[in-house]
Each structure stands twice: as C-alpha cells, then as structure tokens.
N, C-alpha and C positions, 0 to 999 in steps of 0.2 A: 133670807135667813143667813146666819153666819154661821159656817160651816167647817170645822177638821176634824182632818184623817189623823191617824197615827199609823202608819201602816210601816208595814216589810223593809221596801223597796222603791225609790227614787229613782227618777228620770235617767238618771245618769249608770242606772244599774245594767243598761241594755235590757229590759224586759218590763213590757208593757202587761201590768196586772191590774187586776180588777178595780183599785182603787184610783188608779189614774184616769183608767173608763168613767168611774160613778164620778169622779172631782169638776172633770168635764163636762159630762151631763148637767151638772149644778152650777157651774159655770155660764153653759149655755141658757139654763134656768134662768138665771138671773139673780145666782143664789153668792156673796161673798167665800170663796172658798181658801183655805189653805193646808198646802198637805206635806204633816212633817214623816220623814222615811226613820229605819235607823241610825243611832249617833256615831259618828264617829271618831276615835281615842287615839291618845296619845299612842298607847302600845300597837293599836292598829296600823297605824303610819310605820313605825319602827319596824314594825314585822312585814310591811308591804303587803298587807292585804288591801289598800286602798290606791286606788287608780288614781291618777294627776286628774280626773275630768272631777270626779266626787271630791278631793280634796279641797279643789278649787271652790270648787260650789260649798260647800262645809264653811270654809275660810272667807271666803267674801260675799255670802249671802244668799237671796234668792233668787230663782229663775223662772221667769214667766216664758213659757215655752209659745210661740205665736199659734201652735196648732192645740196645745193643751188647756195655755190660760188659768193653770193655776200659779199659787205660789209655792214654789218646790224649796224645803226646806228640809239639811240636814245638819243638825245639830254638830256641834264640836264639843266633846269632854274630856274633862283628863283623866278618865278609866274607863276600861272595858267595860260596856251595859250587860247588866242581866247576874253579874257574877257572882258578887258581893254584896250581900245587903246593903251595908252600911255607908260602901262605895258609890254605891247605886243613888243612895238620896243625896250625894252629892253632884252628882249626873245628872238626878230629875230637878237639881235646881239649876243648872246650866239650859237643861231643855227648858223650862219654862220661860229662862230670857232671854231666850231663840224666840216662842214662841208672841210675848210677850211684846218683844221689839215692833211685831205687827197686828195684835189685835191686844188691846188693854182691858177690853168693856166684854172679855165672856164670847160662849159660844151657844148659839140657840142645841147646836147638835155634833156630838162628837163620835167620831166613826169609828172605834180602833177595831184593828185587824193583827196589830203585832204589842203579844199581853204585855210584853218587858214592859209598857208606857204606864202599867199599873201605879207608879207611884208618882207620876207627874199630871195624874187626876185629882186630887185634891188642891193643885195650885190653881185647875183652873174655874173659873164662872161659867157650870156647864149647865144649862137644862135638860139635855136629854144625852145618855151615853148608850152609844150599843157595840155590845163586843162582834165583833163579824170575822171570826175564825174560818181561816182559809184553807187549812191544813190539818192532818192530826201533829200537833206541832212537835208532843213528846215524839213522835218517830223522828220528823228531822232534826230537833235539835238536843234532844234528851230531856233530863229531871227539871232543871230548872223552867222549863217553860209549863209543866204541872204545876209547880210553887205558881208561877204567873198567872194562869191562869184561876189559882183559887182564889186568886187577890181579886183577878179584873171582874170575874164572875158578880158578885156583891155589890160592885160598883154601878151593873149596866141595868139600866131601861129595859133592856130586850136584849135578847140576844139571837143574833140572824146569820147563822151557817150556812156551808156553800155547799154543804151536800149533809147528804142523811147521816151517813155513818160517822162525819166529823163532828155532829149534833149528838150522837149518842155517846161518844167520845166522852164528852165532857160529864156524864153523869149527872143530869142536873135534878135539882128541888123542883116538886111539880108548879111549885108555888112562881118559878119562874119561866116568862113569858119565853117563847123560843119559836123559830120557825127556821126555813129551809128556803132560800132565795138561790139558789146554780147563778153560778158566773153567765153571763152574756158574750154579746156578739156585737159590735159594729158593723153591721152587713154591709149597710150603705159604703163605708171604707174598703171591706174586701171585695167586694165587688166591682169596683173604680179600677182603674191602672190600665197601662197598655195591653192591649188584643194581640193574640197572635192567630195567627190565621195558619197557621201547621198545627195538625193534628196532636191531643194531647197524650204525650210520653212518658213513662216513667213513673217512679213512688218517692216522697220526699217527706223528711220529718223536718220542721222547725223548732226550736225550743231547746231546752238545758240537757245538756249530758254528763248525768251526774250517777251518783249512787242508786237512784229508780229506773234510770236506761238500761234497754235490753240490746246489747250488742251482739250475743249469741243467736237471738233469730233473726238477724238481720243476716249475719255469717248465711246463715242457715236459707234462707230465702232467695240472697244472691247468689250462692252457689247452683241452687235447684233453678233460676231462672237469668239465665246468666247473658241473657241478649235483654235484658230490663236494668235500668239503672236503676242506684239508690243510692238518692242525695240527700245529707243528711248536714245541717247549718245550726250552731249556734256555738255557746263557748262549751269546750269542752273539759271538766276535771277528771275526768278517767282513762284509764289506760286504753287505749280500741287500738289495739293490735294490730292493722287490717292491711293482708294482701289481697285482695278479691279486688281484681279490676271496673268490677260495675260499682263495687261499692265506697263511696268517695266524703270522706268528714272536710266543709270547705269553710268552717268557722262561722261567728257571729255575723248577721245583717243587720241592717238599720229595720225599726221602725214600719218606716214607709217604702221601703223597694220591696214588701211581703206581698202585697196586693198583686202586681206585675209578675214578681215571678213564680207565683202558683199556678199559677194561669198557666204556665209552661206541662204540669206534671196531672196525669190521672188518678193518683191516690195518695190521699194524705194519708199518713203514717205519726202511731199513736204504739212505740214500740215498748212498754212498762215491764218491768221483772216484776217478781213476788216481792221484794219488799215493804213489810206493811203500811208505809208510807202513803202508796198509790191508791191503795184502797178509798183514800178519803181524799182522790182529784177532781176535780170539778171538771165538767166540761164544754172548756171555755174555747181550747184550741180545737175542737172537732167541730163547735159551731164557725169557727175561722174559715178551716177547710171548707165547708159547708157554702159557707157565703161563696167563699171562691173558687165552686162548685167542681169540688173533688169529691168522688167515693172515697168512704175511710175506711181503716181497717185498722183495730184496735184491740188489744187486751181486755175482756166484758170484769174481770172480777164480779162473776155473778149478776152484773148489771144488767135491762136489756137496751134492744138497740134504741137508739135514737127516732129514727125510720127508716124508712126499705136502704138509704145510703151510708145506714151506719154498721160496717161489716162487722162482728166480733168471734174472735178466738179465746180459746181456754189458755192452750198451752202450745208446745212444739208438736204437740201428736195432731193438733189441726189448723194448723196453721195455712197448713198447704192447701188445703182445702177450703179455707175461707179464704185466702190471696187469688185462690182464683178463680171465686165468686165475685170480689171486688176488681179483680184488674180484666178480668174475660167477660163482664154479664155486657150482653149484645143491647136493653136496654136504660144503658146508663143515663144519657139524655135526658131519655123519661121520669127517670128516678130523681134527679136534681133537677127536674122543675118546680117538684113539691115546695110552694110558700113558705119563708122561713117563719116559725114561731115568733108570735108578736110581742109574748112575755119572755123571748132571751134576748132580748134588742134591750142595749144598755138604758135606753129613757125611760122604756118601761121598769126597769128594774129601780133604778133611781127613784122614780117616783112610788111605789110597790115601799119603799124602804121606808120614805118620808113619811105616806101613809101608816105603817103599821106604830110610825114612832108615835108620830103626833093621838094614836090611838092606844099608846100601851099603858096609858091609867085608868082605860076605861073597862 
C-alpha cells in the first residue's frame, strides 16, 4: 500500500510520537510510506521559532532516517498554517508540491492526526482517509483547531482516537464510523540497551515540560523524600523554579540513549497538573516505562490502573501515599514480570488500523 501521515511533528522535533511508530511498522511491512509533519513559514523563521535542524530539512527535502525508514517531510510556506483561511489555501498548494514531488499516483491510505492538513485533502488521490486525533486539540491549541476539525471530520473513512474521552470530544454523527486504538509501545526497543548491575535508584520523568507539567508535586515529593532523586529530561518551556538539591531538570535526550538510561531508575514518573488538556493523554509513555521495567506512578484522572505496576494518584492529599507504594513495595520484581500487552505493541496496532480501514464500507 501506499501510505501518508499528516501528522503534528517530525523527526527533527525531538519527540518520537505515535505516527513515526505506526510509519515504521508500515515500513517494515512493506508498505510505501511517507510522512509529512507541520509546515513551516516564513514568519516562523523570522520569529525563531524554527531550529537550523527543521529548517534544514523543510529547505532541502527529505530524510530517510536509517532506524526509521520513512520519508520525513516538512513542508515550506510563505504563511503561517491554520490562521487564515484564505492564507491557508495558499499553503495547502505548497504542501501538495511537497507532497507531490514524491508520490504523483495517489495514496491507497491517508493517516492524518494534525486537522490543519484539512484543506490539502482534496488535492490528493486518496482512497481511504482516517482522522487519528491525538489530543483534545481545542485545549492545546485553541478555536481554530474546532474550525479544523469540523472540516477534516466529513472528509474521513473512520475515525481512530487515542483515547476515549478525545473521541467524545469531538461530538460526532452516530452515522460515523469511530473507535479507540491507545498509543503503543516498542518493547522490543525499551527493553534493549546496556545493563546495569547496581541496584535500581531513584524516579525520573522523560518528555515535554510544558503547560500540563506538574512541577509543584515534584517540589513537594523531593522535599518529603529528600535522599531519592528526581530527574527529570526533556526541553523545557516553563519556568521550574527549583532549588531542591535531589531535584534536577538536565534537558532533552536523544531518541535512542532512553532504553539505557532507564534502566538506571525505579520509577517512572507521569507528573500531569489539572489542565484540561491531560485528561485526553494517551498512554504511550507509561507503556515505555513499562517495557523498561519501572513501577509508575502517575496522575489517574479518574482513569484505572494499567496493572498491579501502574501506581495512581488523585491529587497532593495522596500522593505521598501512592509514592510510596510505588518506590517501597518489597515485590516490585514480581510485579513487572507480568507480559506486556500484545495489542499496545506498535505492529499490532498498525495492523488493528489497516484492518478496520480496509473494513469501514462494510
């Protein structure tokens, strides 16, 4: 099959998300794939919100990553996406001879996951389109991704959310086909890397520290356990204050040194505020953890556990008390030998997706 993404975020973003998992899988399939990210503008350049590594790649083409294998494509415009209508379809005729440049003859199946690409569907030869919403998007990005979304809605085959409540989100016609597919896990990867043979130390969180991080019960945690570190790695946009000598922000990692150094620490760490955004996360990093058999301990939003290793808090009133259930229970061992779920392993999911496509006229 010939296969594109529309999706969020590209290679070059620092942050390996679901759609570079599933491009993979199809990849390794044997399926033609290519996955364009969002575009990036003039004005974006001028404002420096774009990194010399994305520009680069935006400006001279694509990237076939040797571990990825797909075609990593981000478009170049000369306006801001998503803003302006009228702007906008000058945009989606740029993206299309992005896309265009590399497959001319159509796409058996089109993935998107980011709505803005709403208007650069019609240019293509698509047989099956499915919108795959990853987020509730009006929290993170406001009004305009509700406009997006009511466009891309009409357009799609099916539509395959990554969690329940980002499914109810959208409000839909009963009339349209929908389901609930959760992020996955590459276990096989987390579970790879070098061994340590010292006993495992500490609580660590990977991923984005943004507007949904909770930096106050992390204050709060290191204070109360103050001979436990907490390391905490990615890029960070928010202010974190922090004098607490256990508790240490040491910036973005690569990729592939994640496997290696989890293996170092006893609890992943899934540390979410109230903003309504979180409520519709997927849980893609706790099966990470998972594979690279840490005890979690996490934010539930009403949610329940995972299994006996997925620890969950409400709020600050029990925190304390769920930390240390996850960082003191005498049989942790035990707990993460339990076999990881066969349906969040990325093949299965890939293939779960194709299925329901290849089945949503029936």
């Amino acid at each position: 099959m010939k296969i594109l993404f529309l999706s969020n975020a590209s290679l070059t973003s620092g942050f390996i998300v679901g759609s570079h998992q599933l491009a993979r899988q199809y990849i390794l399939q044997g399926h033609d794939v290519i996955h364009v990210s969002s575009p990036v503008s003039i004005l974006n350049i001028l404002k420096g919100r774009v990194g010399l590594k994305k520009l680069y790649q935006s400006l001279f083409g694509k990237n076939t990553h040797t571990h990825w294998g797909f075609f990593d494509l981000i478009p170049f415009v000369p306006f801001p996406y998503g803003y302006f209508g009228f702007l906008d379809k000058i945009d989606d005729f740029f993206i299309k001879q992005t896309i265009k440049k590399y497959n001319k003859n159509g796409f058996d199946l089109v993935l998107v996951d980011q709505p803005l690409f709403h208007g650069v569907i019609k240019y293509l030869d698509s047989k099956k389109i499915v919108y795959r919403p990853t987020d509730i998007y009006s929290d993170m990005g406001g009004e305009r991704f509700n406009l997006a979304e009511k466009k891309i809605i009409p357009l799609a085959s099916v539509i395959i959310a990554t969690n329940k409540i980002v499914l109810e989100k959208l409000s839909l016609k009963n009339s349209i086909k929908s389901f609930v597919i959760e992020n996955g896990v590459d276990s096989e990867f987390f579970s790879s890397g070098k061994s340590y043979t010292e006993q495992r130390q500490g609580c660590v969180y990977i991923g984005a520290i943004d507007f949904r991080f909770d930096h106050e019960v992390l204050v709060r945690l290191a204070e109360k356990y103050s001979d436990i570190k907490f390391d905490i790695y990615g890029p960070c946009v928010i202010d974190v204050d922090n004098k607490i000598p256990n508790l240490n922000y040491y910036g973005p990692l690569s990729y592939f040194e994640l496997p290696s150094m989890l293996k170092k620490y006893k609890v992943g760490l899934l540390p979410l505020n109230n903003h309504p955004a979180n409520s519709g996360r997927s849980p893609m990093k706790l099966w990470e953890y998972y594979s690279s058999k840490l005890l979690v301990l996490r934010r539930g939003f009403g949610n329940k556990p995972l299994g006996p290793w997925d620890i969950i808090y409400n709020d600050c009133n029990d925190v304390f008390s769920s930390f240390e259930k996850a960082y003191f229970e005498e049989d942790s061992e035990l707990i993460l030998s339990e076999t990881t779920r066969k349906d969040f392993s990325w093949d299965y999911i890939s293939k779960e997706i194709i299925s329901i496509t290849v089945n949503s006229d029936q």
